[in-house]
N, C-alpha and C positions, 0 to 999 in steps of 0.2 A: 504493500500500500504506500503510496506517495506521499509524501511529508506535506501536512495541511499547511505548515506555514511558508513554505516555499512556494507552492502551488499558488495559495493568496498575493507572496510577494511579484508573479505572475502575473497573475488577473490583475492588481492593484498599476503595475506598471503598463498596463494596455490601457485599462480604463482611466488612467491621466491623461491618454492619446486624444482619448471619447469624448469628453466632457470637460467642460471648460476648469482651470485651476482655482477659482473662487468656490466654483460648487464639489469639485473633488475633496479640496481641504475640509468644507463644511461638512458632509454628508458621507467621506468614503474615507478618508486618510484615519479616522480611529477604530474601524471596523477587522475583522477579523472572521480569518475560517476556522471556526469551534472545531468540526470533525464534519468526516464523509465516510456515508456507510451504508450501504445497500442502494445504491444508486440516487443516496437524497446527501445532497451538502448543505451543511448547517453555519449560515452565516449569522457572526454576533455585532449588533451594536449596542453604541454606548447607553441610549436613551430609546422608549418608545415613539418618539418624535422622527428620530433617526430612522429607526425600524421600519415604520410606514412608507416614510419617502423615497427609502431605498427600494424598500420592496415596489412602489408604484410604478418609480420613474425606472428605475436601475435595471427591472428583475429581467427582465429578455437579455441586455446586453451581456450582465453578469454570468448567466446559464449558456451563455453563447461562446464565452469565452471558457468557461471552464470546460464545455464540455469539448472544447479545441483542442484542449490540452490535459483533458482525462475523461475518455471516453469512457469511464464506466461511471460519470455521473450524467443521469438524467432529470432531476430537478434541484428546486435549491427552496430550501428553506430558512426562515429570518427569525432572531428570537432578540432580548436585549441581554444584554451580557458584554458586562465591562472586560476591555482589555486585560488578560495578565493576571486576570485571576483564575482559581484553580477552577479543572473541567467539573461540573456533576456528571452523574451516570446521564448514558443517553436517555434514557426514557424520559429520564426524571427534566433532563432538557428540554425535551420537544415539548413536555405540557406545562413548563414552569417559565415563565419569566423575572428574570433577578432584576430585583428593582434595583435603579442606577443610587450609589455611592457619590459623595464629590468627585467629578468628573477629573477636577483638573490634580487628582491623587493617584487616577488611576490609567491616566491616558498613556499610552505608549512614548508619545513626547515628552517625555517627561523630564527631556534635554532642551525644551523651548525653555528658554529664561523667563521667570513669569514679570518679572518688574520692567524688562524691557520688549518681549515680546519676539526674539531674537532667538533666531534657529541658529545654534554656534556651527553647523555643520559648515553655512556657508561662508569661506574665510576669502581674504585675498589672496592668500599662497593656494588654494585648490579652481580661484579662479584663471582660465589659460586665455590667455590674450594674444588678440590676432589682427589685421588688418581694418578687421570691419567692426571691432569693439574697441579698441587701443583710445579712442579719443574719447570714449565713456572711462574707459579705466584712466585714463591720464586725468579727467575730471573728478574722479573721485579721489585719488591720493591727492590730488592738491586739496580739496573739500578737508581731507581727513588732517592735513597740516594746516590749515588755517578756516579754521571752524567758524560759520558763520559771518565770514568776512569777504571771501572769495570764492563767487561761484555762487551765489543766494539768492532764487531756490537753484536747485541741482535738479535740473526736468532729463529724463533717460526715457527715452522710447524703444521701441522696436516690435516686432511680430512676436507669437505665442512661442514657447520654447526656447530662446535667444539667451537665455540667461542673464537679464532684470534683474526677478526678483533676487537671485545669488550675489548681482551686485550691490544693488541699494543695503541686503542684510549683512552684507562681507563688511560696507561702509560702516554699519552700527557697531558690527563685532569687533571690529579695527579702532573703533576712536572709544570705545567700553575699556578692550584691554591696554590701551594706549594712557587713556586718562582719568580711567578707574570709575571711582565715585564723584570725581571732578567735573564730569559729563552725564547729563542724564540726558537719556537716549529712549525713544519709543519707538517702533514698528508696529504698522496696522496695515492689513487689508483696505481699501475703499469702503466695500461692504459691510465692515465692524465699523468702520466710521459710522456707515449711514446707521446701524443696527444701536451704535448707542447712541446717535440723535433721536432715532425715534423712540426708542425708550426713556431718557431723560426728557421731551416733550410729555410722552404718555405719564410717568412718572413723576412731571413737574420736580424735576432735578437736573435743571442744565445747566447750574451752576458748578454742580459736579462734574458736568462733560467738561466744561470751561478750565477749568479746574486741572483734572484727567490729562489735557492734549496744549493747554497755553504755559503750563508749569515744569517745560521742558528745554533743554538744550538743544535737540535733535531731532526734528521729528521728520518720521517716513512712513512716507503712505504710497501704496503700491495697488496701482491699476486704478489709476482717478477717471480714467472714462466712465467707469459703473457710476459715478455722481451724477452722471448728464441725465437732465430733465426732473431729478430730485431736488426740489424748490430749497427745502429747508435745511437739507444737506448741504448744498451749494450755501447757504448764506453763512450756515456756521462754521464750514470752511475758508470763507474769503474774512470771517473778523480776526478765525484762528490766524488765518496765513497771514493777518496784519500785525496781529499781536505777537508773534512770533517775530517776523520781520524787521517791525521796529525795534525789540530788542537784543538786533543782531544775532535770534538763533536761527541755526541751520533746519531749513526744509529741502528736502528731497522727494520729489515724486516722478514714479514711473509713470506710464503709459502705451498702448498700445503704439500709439500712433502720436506725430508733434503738436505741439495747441491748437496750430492754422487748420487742424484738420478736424480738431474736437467739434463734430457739431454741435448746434444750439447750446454747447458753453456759452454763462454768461461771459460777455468782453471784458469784464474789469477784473475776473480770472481771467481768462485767456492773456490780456494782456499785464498781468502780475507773473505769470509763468513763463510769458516770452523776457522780460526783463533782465533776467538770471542766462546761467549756460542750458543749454540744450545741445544734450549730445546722443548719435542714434547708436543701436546695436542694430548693424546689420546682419544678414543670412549669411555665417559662416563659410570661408572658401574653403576648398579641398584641404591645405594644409592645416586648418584650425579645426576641421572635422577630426582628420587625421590626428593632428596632438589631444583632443580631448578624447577619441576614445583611446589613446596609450593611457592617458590619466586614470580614466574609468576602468582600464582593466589591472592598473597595476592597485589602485583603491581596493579591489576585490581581488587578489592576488592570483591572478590568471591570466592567460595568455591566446594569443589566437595568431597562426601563421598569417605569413604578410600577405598573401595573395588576397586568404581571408577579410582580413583586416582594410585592402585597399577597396576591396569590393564593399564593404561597407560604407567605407569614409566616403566614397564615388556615389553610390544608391542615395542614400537618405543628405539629403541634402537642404532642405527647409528647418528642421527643427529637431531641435540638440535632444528634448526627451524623446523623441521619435527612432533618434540613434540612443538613449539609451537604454529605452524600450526593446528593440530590437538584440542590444548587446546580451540585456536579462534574459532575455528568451532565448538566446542561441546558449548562454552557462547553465538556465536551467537545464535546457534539454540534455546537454553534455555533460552535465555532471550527477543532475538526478534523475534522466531517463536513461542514461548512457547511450545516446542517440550519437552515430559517427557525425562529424561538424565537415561539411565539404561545399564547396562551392553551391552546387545546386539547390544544396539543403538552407544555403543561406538566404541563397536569393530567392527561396518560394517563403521563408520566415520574411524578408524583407517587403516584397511584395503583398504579403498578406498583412503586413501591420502597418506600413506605411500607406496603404493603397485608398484613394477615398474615393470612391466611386462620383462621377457629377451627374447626380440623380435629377437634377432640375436644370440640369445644364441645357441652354437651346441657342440658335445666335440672337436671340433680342434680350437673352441674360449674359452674355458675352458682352454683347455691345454697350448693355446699358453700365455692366458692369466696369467697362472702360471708360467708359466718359464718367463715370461718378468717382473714380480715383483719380482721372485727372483734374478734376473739378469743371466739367464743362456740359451741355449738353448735348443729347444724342443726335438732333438737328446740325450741331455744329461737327459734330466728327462726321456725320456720312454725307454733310453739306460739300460744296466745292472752294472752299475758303484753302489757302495755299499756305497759311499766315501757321511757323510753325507750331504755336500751342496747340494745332489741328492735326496737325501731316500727323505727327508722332503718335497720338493716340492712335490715328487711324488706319495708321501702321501697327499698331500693336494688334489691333482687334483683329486685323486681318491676319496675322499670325496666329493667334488664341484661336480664331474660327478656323483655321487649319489644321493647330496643335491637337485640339480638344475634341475637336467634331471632324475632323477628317473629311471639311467640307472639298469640294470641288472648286477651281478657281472662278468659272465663269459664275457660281454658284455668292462666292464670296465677294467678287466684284458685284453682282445684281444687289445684297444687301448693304455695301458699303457706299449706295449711291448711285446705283446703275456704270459701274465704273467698268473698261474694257478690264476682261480676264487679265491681261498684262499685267495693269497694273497692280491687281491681287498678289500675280507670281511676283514682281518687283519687290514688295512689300513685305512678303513671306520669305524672301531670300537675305533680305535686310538688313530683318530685327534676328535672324538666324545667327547672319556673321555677328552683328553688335552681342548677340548672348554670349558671345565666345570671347567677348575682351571688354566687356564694358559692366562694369559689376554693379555699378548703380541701374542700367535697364533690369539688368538681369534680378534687383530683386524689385524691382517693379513690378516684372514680369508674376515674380509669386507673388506678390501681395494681393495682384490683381486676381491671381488661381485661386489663393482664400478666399476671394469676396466671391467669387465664382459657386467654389463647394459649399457656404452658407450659404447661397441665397435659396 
């Protein structure tokens, strides 16, 4: 029988693929596979609250994945049951729920520092720096040598996976053991932001919030996009980010994407965040793939031949948990299914975990989906305007409806305008050669694939 908690650490690293990291961390990062036995696996979480939502939202994806990677389970069942504490007998499992304990006694993290908020795992020495993050990392060691003076706010974008949040929390853990108790330092989520605005409103305790996030040295808040369009969020954060500011302390905040792009942010944020550095984390080239997963396999003390190894760095190319998603999967198989590790075997793990299907994909979500990242309208890309804020878009899109949909040229020229087939192939031959030397198109290019597979 396969090791439950190996197995979980499986599933757990697919399913951060899945779903987004705000709702991972809330709903799936303290959960746990109890035991599997007779074709039923028995998943524990920490609270009844948990237990529902997983089971609602989760339960196909999770039974989907286990059963990928242990065909002799055929369903999954949910109970609560805290982390790390001892099994009961099955039976006495499946009909008893153990009522939750203080949570934050028994949670697995129980290496999150509770005063700062701060996972120590991610430091600056395990962060690996490359081409397309170097002026994030060069921003934040100057940030961590002159606190709140240079560099105020510290705004860090980039796409899912990028390694953000590693950095903003490396910054806290760095200026924590640096200046001890001389610096007081918070980390939060957006969404605990918002989760204790609206409870201090409901509670009529916002002086406590006040309190909580203005009585700080430091403060990081990571993935500010989840504020957009929350009224009351947004104001309690533009008094914090004053009050803060004027007293020269340091704020930090990630985001997915740079301010210009924040929709419907109010402008007096938008332009308090443009004020400060702003610096992006781009889509990893070959060689930062390539050093991070030596990193990642020497962390776990293992090893994978080079052939192996290039065929990965090469494949998975968008996002770093994706490679190290895939890494988990290839050491569990080889170590606890004793499965041989060989090329072919890699690339059908690779393909099936990195793979998203574009289920809604068609060319008027192509199209649309290009002119809304270049900020323009659809009128205006398949228009006849020459003016280049147009050409380039409408080059891109006639690529994408190529790449994606494997349209036909006179096909792609009819939607881009009535345009002759020529200048489709023109188009397509392009933005081809640019993917191959120009690293800013080229993570254009993905960004605009996300917008694609969401929509």
């Amino acid at each position: 029988m396969k090791d439950p908690n190996e197995l979980w650490k499986l599933v757990l690293s697919e399913m951060e693929l899945q779903v987004s990291r705000p709702n991972f961390v809330t709903w799936l990062k303290h959960s746990q596979l109890v035991h599997f036995n007779e074709g039923v696996a028995l998943v524990g979480l920490p609270n009844a609250f948990s237990k529902e939502w997983v089971q609602s939202k989760y339960h196909k994806l999770i039974l989907g994945i286990l059963r990928t990677n242990e065909d002799s389970i055929k369903n999954v069942s949910y109970i609560v049951q805290l982390a790390n504490t001892p099994q009961a007998p099955v039976a006495a499992r499946a009909a008893v729920e153990v009522a939750p304990i203080s949570p934050q006694l028994t949670f697995p993290e129980l290496r999150i520092d509770q005063e700062t908020n701060l996972n120590p795992r991610y430091t600056l020495e395990s962060f690996v720096v490359g081409k397309t993050n170097e002026l994030a990392y060069a921003a934040a060691s100057a940030v961590i040598e002159d606190i709140g003076k240079k560099y105020n706010p510290l705004f860090i974008y980039g796409g899912a996976g990028l390694g953000k949040t590693h950095l903003i929390q490396a910054i806290g853990n760095e200026i924590k053991k640096r200046y001890q108790n001389r610096v007081r330092v918070r980390y939060v989520p957006s969404e605990k932001f918002t989760n204790d605005v609206v409870a201090g409103i409901k509670n009529k305790r916002m002086e406590d919030l006040k309190e909580k996030y203005r009585l700080v040295d430091v403060l990081i808040i990571d993935d500010i996009q989840f504020i957009i369009g929350k009224e009351a969020t947004q104001e309690e954060f533009f008094h914090t980010f004053n009050a803060l500011y004027e007293t020269n302390k340091q704020i930090i905040i990630s985001s997915d994407r740079p301010p210009r792009h924040l929709p419907t942010l109010e402008e007096r944020l938008r332009s308090r965040f443009q004020g400060g550095m702003i610096a992006d984390i781009g889509f990893p080239d070959y060689e930062l793939r390539a050093a991070i997963l030596k990193t990642k396999l020497q962390e776990r003390n293992a090893s994978l031949p080079d052939d192996i190894a290039q065929l990965i760095a090469t494949k998975v190319q968008k996002n770093l948990r994706e490679l190290e998603g895939v890494l988990n999967r290839i050491i569990f198989l080889s170590q606890t299914k004793k499965q041989e590790v060989t090329l072919a075997s890699v690339e059908h793990i690779i393909n099936e975990t990195i793979s998203q299907p574009l289920k809604n994909a068609n060319p008027n979500v192509v199209i649309k989906s290009v002119a809304d990242f270049f900020e323009i309208s659809v009128a205006d890309l398949i228009g006849n305007s020459r003016r280049k804020e147009f050409v380039e878009p409408r080059q891109v899109a006639a690529y994408l409806l190529r790449d994606l949909l494997d349209l036909s040229y006179p096909y792609i020229g009819e939607k881009l305008g009535k345009r002759d087939h020529t200048t489709a192939i023109y188009a397509c031959v392009k933005i081809e050669k640019e993917l191959m030397k120009n690293q800013e198109l080229s993570q254009k290019v993905l960004l605009i694939k996300d917008r694609i597979e969401q929509a």
